[in-house]
C-alpha positions as CSV (number, residue, x, y, z in Angstrom):
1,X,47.7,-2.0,-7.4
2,X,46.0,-3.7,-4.4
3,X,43.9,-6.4,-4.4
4,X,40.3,-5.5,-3.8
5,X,38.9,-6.2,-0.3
6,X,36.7,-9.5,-0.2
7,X,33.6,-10.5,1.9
8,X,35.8,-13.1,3.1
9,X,38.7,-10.4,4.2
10,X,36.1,-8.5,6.2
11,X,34.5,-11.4,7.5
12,X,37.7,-13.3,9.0
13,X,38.7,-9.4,9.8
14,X,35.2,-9.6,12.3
15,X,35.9,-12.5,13.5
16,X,39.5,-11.8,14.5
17,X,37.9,-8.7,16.2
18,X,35.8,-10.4,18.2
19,X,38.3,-13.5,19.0
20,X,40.4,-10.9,20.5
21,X,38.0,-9.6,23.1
22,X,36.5,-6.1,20.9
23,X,33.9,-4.0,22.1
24,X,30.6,-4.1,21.0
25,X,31.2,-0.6,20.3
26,X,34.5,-1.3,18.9
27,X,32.4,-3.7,16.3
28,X,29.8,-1.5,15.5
29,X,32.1,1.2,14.7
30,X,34.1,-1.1,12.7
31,X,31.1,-2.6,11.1
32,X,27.8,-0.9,11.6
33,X,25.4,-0.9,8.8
34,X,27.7,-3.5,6.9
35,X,26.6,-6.6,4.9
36,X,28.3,-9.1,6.0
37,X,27.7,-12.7,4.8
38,X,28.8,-15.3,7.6
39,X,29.6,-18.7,5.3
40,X,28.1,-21.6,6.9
41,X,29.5,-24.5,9.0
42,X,29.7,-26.8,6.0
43,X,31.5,-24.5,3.7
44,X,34.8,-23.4,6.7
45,X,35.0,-26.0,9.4
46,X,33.5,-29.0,8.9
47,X,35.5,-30.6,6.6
48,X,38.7,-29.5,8.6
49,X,36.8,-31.4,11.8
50,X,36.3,-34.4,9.6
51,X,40.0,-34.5,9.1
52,X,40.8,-33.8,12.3
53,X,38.6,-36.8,13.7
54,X,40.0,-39.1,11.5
55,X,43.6,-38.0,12.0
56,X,42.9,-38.9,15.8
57,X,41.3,-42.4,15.3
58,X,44.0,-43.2,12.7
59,X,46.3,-42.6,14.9
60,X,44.7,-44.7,17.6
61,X,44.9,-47.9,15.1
62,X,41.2,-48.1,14.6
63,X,40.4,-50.0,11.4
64,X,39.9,-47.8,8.9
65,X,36.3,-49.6,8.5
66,X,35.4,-48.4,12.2
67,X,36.4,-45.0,11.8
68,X,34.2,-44.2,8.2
69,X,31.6,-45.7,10.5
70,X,32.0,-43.4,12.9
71,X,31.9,-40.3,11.0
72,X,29.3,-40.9,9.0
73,X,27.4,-41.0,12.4
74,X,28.7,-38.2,13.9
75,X,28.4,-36.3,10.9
76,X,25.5,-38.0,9.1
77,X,27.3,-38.2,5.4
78,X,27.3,-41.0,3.3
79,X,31.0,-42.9,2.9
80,X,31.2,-42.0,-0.8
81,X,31.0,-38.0,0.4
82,X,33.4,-38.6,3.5
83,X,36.2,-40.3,1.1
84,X,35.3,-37.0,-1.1
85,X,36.1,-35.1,1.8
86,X,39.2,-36.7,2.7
87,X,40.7,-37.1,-0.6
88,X,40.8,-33.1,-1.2
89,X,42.3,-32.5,2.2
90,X,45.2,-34.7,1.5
91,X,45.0,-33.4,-1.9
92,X,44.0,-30.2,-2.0
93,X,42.7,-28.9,-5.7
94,X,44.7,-26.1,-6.8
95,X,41.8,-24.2,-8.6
């Protein structure tokens, strides 16, 4: 039996669509009339950006002092949240 098809199947399923150059028509045909919900910034990429940015100024031997500094600038979250952040990407939950 097949797993049934999620908002998020049909919404990375879009988005590979349109990544890969498709039509306006070729989306509407695909997914005219649809409900689609779009998840927000916060909730896909953010967190991965976060980790990403403090990958890079790890690896440039900033202190680690600088660089909670500088993300909770650039992404205007408190340290206790960030550390949250950080913890479950090198530790990711597994429910």
């Amino acid at each position: 039996m097949e797993s049934p098809i999620t908002n998020s199947d049909i919404f990375f399923h879009l988005y590979e669509q349109i990544k890969g150059g498709a039509t306006l028509r070729q989306v509407l045909q695909d997914f005219g009339g649809a409900n689609i919900y779009i998840p927000s910034y916060k909730s896909v990429q953010r967190d991965e950006d976060i980790w990403e940015d403090y990958q890079n100024l790890l690896n440039k031997h900033f202190p680690k002092k600088h660089i909670m500094l500088s993300l909770q600038q650039k992404y205007d979250l408190s340290e206790q949240h960030l550390y949250k952040i950080l913890k479950n990407k090198r530790q990711p939950s597994l429910f």
